[in-house]
SESE-484578 format. One record per residue: x, z, y of N, C-alpha, C in turn; residue in one letter. Coordinates in steps of 0.05 Angstrom, whole numbers, always signed. Atoms other than C-alpha are relative to their C-alpha. Layout:
<atoms>
      n.x      n.z      n.y     ca.x     ca.z     ca.y      c.x      c.z      c.y   aa
        X        Z        Y        X        Z        Y        X        Z        Y    a
...
</atoms>
This chain:
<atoms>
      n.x      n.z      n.y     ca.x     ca.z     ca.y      c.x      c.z      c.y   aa
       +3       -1      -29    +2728    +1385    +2395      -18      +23       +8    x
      +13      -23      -10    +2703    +1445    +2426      -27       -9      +15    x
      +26       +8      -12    +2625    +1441    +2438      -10      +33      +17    x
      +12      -24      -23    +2593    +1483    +2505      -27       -3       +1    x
      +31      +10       -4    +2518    +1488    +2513       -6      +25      +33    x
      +22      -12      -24    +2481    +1506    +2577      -26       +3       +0    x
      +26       -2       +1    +2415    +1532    +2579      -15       +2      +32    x
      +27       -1      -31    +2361    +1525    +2642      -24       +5       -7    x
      +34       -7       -1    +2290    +1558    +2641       -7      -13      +11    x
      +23      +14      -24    +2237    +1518    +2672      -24       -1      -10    x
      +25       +0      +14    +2175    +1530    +2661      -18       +8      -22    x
       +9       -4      +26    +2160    +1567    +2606      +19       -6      -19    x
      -15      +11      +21    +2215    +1525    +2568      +32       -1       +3    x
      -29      -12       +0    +2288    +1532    +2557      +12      -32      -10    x
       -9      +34       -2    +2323    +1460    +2566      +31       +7       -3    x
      -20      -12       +8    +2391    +1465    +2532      +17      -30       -3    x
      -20      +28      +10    +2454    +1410    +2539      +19      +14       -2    x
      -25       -3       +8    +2509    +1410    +2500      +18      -19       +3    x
      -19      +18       -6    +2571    +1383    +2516      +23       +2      -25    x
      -11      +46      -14    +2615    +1326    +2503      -26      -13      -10    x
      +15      +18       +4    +2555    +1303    +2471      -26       -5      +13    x
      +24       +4      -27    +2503    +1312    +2536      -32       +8      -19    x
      +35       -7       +8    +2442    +1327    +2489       -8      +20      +14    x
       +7      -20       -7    +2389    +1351    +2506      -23      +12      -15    x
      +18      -19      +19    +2338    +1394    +2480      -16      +20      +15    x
      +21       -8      -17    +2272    +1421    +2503      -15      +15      -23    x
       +7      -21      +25    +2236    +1481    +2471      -16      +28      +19    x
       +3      -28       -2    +2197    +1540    +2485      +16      +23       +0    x
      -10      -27       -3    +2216    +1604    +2512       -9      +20       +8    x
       +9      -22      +12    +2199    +1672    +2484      +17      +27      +31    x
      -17      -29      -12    +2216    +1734    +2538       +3      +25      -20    x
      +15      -25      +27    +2231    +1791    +2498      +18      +34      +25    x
       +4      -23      -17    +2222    +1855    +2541       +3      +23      -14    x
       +4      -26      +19    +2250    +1918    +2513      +12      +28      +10    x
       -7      -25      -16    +2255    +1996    +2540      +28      +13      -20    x
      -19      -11      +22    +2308    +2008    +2481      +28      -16       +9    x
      -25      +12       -2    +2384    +1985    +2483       +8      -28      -20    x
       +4      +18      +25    +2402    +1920    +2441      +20      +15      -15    x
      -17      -19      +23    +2465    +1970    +2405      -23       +5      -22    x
      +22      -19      +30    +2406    +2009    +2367      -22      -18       -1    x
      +25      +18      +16    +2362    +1944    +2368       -2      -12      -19    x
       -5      +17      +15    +2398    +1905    +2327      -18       -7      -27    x
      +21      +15      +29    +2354    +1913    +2257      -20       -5      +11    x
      +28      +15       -6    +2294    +1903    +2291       -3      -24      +13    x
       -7      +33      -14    +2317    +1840    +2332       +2      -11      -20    x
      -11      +16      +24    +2339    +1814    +2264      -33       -3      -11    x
      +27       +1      +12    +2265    +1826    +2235      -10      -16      +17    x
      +15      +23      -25    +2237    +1793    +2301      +11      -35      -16    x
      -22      +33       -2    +2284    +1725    +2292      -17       -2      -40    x
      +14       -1      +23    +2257    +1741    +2219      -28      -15       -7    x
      +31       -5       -8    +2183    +1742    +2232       -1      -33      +14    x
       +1      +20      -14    +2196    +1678    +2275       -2      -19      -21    x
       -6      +24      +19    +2222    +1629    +2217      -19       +2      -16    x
      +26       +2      +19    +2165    +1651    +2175      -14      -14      +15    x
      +15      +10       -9    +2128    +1627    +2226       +7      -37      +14    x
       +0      +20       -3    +2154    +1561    +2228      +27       -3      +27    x
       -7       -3      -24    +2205    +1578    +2295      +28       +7       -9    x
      -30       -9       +8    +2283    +1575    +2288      +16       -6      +25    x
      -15       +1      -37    +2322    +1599    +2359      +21      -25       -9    x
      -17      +16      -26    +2358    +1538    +2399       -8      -27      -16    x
       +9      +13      +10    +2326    +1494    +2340      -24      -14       +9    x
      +24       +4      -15    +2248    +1494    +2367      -10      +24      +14    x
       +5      -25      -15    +2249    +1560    +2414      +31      +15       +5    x
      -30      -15       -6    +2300    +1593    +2451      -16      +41       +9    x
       +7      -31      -14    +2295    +1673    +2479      +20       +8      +26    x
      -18       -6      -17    +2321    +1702    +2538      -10      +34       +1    x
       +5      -29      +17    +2325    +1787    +2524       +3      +15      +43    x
       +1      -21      -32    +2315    +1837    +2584       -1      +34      -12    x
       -2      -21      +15    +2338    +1911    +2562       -4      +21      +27    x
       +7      -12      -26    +2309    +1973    +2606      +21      +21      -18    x
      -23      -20      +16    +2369    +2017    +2554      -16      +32      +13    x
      +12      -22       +3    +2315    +2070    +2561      -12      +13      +32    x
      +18       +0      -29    +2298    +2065    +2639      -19       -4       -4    x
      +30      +14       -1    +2230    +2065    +2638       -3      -11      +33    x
       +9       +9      -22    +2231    +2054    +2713      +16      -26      +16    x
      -14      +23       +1    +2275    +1990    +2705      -29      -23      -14    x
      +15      +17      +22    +2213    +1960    +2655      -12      -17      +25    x
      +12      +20      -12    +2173    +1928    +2721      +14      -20       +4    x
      -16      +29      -13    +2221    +1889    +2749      +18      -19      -25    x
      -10      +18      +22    +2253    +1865    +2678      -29      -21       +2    x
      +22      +12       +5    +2182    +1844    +2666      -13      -23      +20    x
       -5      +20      -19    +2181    +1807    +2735      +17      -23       -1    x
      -22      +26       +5    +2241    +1767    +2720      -13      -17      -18    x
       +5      +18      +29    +2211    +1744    +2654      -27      -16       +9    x
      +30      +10      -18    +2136    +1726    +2697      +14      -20      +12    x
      -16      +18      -22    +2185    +1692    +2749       +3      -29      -27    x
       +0      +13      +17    +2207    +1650    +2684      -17      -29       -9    x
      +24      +27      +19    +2140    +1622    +2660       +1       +3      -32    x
       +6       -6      +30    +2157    +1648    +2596      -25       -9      -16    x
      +22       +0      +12    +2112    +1620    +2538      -14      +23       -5    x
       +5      -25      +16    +2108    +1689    +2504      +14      +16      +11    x
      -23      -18      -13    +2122    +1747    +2531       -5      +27       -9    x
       +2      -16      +19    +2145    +1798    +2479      +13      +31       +4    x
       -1      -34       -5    +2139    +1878    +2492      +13      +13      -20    x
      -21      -24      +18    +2191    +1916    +2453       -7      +31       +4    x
       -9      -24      -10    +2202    +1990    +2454      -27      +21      +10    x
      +15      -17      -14    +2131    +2020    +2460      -20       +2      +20    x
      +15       -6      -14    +2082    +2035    +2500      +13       -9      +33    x
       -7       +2      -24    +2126    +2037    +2567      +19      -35      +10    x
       -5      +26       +1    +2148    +1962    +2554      -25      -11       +5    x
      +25      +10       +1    +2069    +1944    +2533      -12       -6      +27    x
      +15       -8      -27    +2047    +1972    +2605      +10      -15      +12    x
      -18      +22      -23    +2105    +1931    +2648      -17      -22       -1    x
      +18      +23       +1    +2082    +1870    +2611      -16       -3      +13    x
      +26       +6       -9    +2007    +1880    +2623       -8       +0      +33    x
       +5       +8      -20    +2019    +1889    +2686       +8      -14      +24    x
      -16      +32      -11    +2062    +1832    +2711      -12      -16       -9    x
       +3      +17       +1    +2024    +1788    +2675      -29       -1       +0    x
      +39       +1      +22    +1943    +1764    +2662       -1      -21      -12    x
       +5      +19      +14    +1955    +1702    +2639      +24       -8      -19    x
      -11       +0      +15    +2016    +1697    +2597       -1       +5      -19    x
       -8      -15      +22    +2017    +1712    +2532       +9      +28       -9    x
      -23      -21       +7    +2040    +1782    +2510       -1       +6      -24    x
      -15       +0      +28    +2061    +1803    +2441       +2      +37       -2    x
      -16      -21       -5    +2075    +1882    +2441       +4      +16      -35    x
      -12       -8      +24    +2113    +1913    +2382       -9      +21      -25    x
       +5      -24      +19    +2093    +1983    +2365      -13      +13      +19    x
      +11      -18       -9    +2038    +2018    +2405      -19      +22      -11    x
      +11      -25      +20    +2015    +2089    +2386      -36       -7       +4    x
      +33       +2       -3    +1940    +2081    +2411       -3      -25      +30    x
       +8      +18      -25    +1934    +2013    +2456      -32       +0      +14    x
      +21       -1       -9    +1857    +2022    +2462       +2      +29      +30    x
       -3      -26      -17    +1881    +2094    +2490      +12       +1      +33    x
      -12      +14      -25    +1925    +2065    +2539      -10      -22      +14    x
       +9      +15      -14    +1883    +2017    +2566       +2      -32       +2    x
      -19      +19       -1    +1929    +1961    +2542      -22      -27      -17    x
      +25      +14      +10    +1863    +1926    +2494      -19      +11       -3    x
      +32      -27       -8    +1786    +1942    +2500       -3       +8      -31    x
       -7       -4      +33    +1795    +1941    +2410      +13      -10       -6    x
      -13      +12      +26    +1831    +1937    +2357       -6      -36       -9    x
       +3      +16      +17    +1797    +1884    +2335       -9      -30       +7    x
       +2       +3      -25    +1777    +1852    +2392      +12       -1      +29    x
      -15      -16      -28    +1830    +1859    +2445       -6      -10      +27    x
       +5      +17      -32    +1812    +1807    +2501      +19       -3      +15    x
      -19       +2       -6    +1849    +1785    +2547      +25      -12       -5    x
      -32      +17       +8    +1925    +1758    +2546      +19      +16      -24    x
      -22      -18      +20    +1950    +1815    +2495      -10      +11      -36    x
       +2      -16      +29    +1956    +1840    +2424      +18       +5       -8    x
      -16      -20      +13    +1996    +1871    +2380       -6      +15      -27    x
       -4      -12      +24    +2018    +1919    +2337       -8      +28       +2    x
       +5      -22      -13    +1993    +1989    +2339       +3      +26      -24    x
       -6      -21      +15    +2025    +2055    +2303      -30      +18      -11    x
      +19      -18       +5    +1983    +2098    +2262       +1      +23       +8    x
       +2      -30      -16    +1961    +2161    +2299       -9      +15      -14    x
      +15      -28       +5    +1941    +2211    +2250      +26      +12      -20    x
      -21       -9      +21    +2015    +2226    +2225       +3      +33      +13    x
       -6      -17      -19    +2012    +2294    +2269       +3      +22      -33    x
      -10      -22      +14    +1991    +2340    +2207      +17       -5      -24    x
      -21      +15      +17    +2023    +2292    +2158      +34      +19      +11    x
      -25       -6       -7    +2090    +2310    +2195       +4      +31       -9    x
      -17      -33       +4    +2088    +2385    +2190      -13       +7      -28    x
      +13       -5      +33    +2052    +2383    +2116      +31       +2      -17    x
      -19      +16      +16    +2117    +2345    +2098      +18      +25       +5    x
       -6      -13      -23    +2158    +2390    +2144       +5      +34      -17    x
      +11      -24       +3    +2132    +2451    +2109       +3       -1      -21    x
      -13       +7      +31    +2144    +2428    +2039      +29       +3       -1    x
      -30       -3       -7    +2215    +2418    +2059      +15      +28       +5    x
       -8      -17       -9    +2228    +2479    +2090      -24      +26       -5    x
      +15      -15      +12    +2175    +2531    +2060       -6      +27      +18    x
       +8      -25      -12    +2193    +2588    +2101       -2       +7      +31    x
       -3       +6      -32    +2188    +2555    +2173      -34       +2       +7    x
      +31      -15       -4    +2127    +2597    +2198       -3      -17      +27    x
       +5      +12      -23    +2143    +2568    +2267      +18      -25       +5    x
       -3      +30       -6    +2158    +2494    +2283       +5       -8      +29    x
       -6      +10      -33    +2176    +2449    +2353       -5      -31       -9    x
       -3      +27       -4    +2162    +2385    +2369      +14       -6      +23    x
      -16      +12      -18    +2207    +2343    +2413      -20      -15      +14    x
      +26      +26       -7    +2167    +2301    +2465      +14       -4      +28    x
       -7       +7      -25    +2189    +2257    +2523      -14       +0      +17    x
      +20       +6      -21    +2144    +2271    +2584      -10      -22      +20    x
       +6      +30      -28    +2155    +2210    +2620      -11      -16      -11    x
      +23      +26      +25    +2123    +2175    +2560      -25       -6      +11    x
      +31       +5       -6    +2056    +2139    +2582      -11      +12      -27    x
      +23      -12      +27    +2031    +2177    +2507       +0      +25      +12    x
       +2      -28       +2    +2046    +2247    +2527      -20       +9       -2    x
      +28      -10       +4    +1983    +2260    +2528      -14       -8      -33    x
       +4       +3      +32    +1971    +2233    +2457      +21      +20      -15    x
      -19      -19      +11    +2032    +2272    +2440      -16      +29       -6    x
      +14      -24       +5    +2000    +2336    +2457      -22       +6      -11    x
      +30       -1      +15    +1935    +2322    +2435       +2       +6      -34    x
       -5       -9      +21    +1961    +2318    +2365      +16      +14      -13    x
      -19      -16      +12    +2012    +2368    +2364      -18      +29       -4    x
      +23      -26       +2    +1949    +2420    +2382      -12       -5      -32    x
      +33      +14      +28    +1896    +2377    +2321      +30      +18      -22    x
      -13       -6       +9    +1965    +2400    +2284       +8      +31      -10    x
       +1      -23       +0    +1972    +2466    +2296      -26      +21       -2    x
      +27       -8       +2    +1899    +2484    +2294       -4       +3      -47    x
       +6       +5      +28    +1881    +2450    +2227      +19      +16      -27    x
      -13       -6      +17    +1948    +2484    +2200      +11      +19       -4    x
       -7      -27       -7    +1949    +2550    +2223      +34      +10       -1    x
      -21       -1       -6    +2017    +2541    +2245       +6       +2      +31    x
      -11       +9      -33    +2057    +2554    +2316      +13      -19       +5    x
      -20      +29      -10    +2090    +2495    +2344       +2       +7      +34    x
      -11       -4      -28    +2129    +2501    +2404       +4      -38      +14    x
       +0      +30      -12    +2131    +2434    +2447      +25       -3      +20    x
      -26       -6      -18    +2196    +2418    +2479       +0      -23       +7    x
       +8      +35       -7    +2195    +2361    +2521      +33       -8      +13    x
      -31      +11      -10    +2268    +2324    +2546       -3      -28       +3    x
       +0      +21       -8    +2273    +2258    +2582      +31       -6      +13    x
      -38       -9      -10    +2349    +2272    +2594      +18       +6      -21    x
      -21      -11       +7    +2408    +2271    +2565       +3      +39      -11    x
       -7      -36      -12    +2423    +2346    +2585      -31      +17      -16    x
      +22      -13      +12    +2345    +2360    +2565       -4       +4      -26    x
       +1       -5      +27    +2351    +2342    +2491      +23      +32       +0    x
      -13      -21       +9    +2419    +2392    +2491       -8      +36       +9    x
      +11      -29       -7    +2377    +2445    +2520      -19       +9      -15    x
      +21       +6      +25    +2324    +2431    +2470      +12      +13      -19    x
      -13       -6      +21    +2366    +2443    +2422       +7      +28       -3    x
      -19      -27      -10    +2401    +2503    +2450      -23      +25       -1    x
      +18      -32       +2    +2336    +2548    +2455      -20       +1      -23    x
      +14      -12      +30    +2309    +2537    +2378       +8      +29       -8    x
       -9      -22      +15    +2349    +2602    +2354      -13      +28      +12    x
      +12      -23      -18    +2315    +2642    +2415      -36       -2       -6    x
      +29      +16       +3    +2247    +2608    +2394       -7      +13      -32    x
       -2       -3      +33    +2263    +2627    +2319      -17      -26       -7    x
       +6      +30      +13    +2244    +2555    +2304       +7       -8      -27    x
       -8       +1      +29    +2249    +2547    +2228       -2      -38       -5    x
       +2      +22       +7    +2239    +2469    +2231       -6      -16      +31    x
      +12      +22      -23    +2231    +2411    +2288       -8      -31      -12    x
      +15      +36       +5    +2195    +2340    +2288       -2      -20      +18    x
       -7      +18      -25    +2214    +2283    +2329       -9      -18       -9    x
      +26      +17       +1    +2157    +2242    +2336      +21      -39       -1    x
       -5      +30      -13    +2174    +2156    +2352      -13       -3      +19    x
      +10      +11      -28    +2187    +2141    +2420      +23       -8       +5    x
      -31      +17      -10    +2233    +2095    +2453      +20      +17       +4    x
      -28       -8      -23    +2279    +2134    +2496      +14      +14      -28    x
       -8      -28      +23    +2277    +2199    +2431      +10      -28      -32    x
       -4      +20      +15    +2289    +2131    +2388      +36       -7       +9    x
      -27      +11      -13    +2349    +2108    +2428      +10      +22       +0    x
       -2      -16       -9    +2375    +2181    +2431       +9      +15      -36    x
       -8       -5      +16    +2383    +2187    +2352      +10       +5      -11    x
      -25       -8       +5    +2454    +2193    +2343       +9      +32      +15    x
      -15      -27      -15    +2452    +2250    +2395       -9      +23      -16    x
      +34      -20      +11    +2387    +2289    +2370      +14       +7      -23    x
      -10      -20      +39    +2411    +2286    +2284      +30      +12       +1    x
      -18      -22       -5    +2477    +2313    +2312       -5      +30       -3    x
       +1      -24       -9    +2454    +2365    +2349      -14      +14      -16    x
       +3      -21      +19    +2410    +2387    +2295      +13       +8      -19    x
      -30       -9       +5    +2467    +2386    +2255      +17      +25       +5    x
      -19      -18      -17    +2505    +2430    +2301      -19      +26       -2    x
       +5      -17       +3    +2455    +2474    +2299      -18      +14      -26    x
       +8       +1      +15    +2435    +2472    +2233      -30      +12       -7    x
      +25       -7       +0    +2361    +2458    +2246      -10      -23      -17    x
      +13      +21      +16    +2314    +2421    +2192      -14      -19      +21    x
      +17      +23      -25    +2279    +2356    +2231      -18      -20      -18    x
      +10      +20      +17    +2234    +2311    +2203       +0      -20      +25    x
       +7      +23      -15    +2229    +2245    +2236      -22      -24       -6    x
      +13      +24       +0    +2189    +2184    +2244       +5      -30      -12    x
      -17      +16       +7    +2241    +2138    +2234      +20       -1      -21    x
      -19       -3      +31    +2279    +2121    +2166      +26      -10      +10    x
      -22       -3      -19    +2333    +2095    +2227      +14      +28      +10    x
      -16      -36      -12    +2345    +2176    +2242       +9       +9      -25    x
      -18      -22      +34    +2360    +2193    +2166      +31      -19       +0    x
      -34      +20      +11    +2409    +2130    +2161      +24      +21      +23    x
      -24      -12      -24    +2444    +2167    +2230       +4      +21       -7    x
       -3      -36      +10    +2439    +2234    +2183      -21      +15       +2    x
      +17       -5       -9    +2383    +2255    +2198      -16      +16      -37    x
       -1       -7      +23    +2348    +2299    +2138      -22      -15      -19    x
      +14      +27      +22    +2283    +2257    +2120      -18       +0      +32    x
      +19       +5       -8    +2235    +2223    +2159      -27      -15      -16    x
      +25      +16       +0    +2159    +2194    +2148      -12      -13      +18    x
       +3      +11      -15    +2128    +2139    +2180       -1      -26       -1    x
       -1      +32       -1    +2112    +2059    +2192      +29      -11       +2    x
      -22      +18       -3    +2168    +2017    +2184       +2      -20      +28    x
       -5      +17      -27    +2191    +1993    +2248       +7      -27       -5    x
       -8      +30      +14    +2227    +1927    +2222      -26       -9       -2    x
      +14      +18      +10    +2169    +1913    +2185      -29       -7      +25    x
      +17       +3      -18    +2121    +1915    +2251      +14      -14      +29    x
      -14      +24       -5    +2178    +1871    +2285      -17      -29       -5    x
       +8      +17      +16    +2168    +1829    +2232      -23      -23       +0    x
      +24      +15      -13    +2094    +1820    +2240       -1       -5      +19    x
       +1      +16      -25    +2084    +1818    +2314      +18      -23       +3    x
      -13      +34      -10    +2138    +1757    +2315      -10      -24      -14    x
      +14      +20      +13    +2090    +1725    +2268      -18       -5      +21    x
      +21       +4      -21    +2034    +1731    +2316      +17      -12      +29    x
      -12       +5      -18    +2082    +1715    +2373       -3      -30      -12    x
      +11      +18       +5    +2090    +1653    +2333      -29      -24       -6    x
      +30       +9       -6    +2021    +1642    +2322      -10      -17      +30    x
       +9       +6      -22    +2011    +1634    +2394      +16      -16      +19    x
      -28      +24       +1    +2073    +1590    +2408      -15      -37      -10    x
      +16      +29      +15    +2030    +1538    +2360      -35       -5      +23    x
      +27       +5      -20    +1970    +1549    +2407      -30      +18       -1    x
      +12      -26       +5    +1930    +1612    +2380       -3      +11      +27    x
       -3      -23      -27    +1905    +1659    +2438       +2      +24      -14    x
       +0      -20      +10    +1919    +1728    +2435      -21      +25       -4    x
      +26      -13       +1    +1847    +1744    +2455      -14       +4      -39    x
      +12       +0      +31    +1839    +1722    +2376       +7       +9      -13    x
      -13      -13      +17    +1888    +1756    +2344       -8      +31       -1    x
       +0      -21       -4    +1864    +1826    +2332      +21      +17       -7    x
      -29      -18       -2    +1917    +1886    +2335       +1       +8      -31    x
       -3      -12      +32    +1939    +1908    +2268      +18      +25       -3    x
       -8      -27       +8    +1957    +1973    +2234      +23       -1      -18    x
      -28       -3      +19    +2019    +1993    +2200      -14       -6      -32    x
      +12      +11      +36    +2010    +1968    +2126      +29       +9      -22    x
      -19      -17      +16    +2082    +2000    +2102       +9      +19       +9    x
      -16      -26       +1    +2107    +2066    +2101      +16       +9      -13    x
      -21      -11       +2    +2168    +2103    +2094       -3      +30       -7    x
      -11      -29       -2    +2191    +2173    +2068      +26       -4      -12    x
      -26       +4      +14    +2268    +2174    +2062       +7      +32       +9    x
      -15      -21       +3    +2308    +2230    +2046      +26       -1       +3    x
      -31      -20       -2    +2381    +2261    +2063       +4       +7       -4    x
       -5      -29      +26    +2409    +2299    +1999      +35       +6      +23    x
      -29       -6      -22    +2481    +2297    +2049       -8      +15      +18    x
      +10      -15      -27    +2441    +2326    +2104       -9      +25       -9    x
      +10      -27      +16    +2403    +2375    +2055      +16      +22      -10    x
      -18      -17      +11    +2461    +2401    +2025      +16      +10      +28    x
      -13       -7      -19    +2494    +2409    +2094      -13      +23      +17    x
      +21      -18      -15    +2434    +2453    +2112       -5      +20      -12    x
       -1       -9      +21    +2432    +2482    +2049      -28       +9      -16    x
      +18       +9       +9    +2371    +2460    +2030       -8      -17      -23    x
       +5      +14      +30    +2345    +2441    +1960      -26      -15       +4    x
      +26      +18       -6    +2294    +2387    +1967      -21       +0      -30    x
      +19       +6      +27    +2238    +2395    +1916       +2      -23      -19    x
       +7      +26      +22    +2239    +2351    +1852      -26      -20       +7    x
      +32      +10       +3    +2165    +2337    +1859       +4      -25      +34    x
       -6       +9      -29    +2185    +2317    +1941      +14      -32       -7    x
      -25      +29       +4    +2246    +2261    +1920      -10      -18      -17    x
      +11      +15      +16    +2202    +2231    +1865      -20      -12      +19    x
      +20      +10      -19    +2153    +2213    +1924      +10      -14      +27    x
      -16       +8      -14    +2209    +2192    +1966       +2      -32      -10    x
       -2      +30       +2    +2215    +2109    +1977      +33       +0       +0    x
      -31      +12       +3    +2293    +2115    +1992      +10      +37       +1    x
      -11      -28       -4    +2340    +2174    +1984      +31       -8       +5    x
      -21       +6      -12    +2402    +2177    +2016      +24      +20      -13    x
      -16      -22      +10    +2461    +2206    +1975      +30       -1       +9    x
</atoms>
């Protein structure tokens, strides 16, 4: 017999009958607020739902979710974040960054928040410490000192790339961290770096379009939502114009991409939906202090390398966690 279930929010909780057999079922409910698309969320939603059952929490079992996607609008994030306040949401979980974190914090003071992956939350205003956050929020918070890391790596790869670009979204609430360490970068490494910023469609393919006028021997596309969601376009186009890239994300090598370094996104999913759980059982998030990436990534692209015609050092691939052949 064909079984239907209905779900109703009230209060924080997600009250669910299924029919012919009228049950019902009462449960906590998680908002999960995210500036990214669910298409390119999918492994990290899976790590979330992950992160949950470790923590004791199995959706429509003892917790339901209801998902709100800003597919890279940042100026969609308030009012998602309003709906999910409107709610009563138990937890209310910041996807996608910094420009998710901020909505949250500021639709809510007393809810719960959770946020995923922030580059510098102290910086942003989002907790007064690490360790310490106060308040209704914590999290997860990216390590910020990959700037000369990136073009060290960058520079090994590509040996004779005197001048470099970074990609950077301006509408980012980091930009200003962006730049800060694309200078600490270029200082410390007596290298030029050109800064190309795109919040558009049209902006990445223009990006792209004036490396050869730039004599750009290499680019580096930091982790940020929108330049995250935008992956498939970006390791194209470098592709197309057969420019080396290092990334952030070991998600931009799987899309072709030639190697990136960097925290594992999944696995900072992962955790924050532990802490999400945590505070589900009755934890505040004033107690939970923010935590730092604890795994890292360097994957390689010998398909991408060879397409570039690029020989990746021996010494490089032996220091590589995954290689992509």
């Amino acid at each position: 017999m064909l079984r239907r279930e209905f779900i109703k929010f009230i209060g924080g909780t997600a009250v669910i009958w299924s029919l012919p057999a009228h049950a019902q079922q009462t449960m906590p409910l998680i908002g999960f607020l995210s500036s990214r698309s669910p298409e390119e969320s999918a492994g990290v939603v899976a790590a979330f739902r992950q992160g949950l059952r470790e923590a004791g929490f199995i959706e429509r079992q003892n917790f339901a979710i209801t998902f709100r996607w800003a597919e890279g609008r940042y100026d969609r994030l308030p009012a998602l974040a309003a709906e999910l306040v409107a709610l009563r949401v138990a937890v209310l979980y910041s996807a996608g960054g910094p420009p998710a974190a901020l909505a949250a914090k500021s639709a809510t003071s007393t809810i719960p928040i959770v946020f995923s992956s922030v580059n510098d939350p102290v910086a942003l205003g989002l907790v007064t410490s690490l360790n310490r956050p106060g308040g209704n929020i914590t999290g997860m918070s990216l390590f910020n000192d990959l700037w000369i890391k990136n073009v060290e790596l960058l520079r090994e790869i590509v040996p004779s790339a005197s001048v470099m670009a970074y990609l950077i979204n301006p509408s980012s609430p980091s930009v200003e961290i962006y730049l800060k360490g694309v200078d600490e970068a270029a200082k410390a490494l007596g290298i030029e770096i050109h800064v190309l910023k795109a919040s558009t469609e049209h902006e990445i393919d223009e990006s792209f379009a004036s490396l050869a006028s730039l004599r750009i021997g290499g680019i580096i596309v930091p982790n940020e939502p929108y330049l995250d969601s935008q992956r498939e376009r970006i390791t194209a186009l470098a592709a197309r114009y057969k420019m080396p890239a290092l990334y952030n994300l070991r998600e931009c090598v799987v899309a072709g991409g030639l190697a990136s370094y960097g925290p594992s996104l999944s696995d900072l999913y992962h955790r924050s939906a532990v802490y999400a759980g945590r505070i589900l059982k009755g934890e505040k998030p004033a107690d939970l202090p923010v935590q730092l990436p604890t795994k890292f990534e360097f994957v390689v692209n010998l398909k991408a390398a060879k397409a570039l015609d690029i020989a990746i050092p021996p010494t490089l691939l032996t220091r590589a966690d995954e290689v992509i052949e």
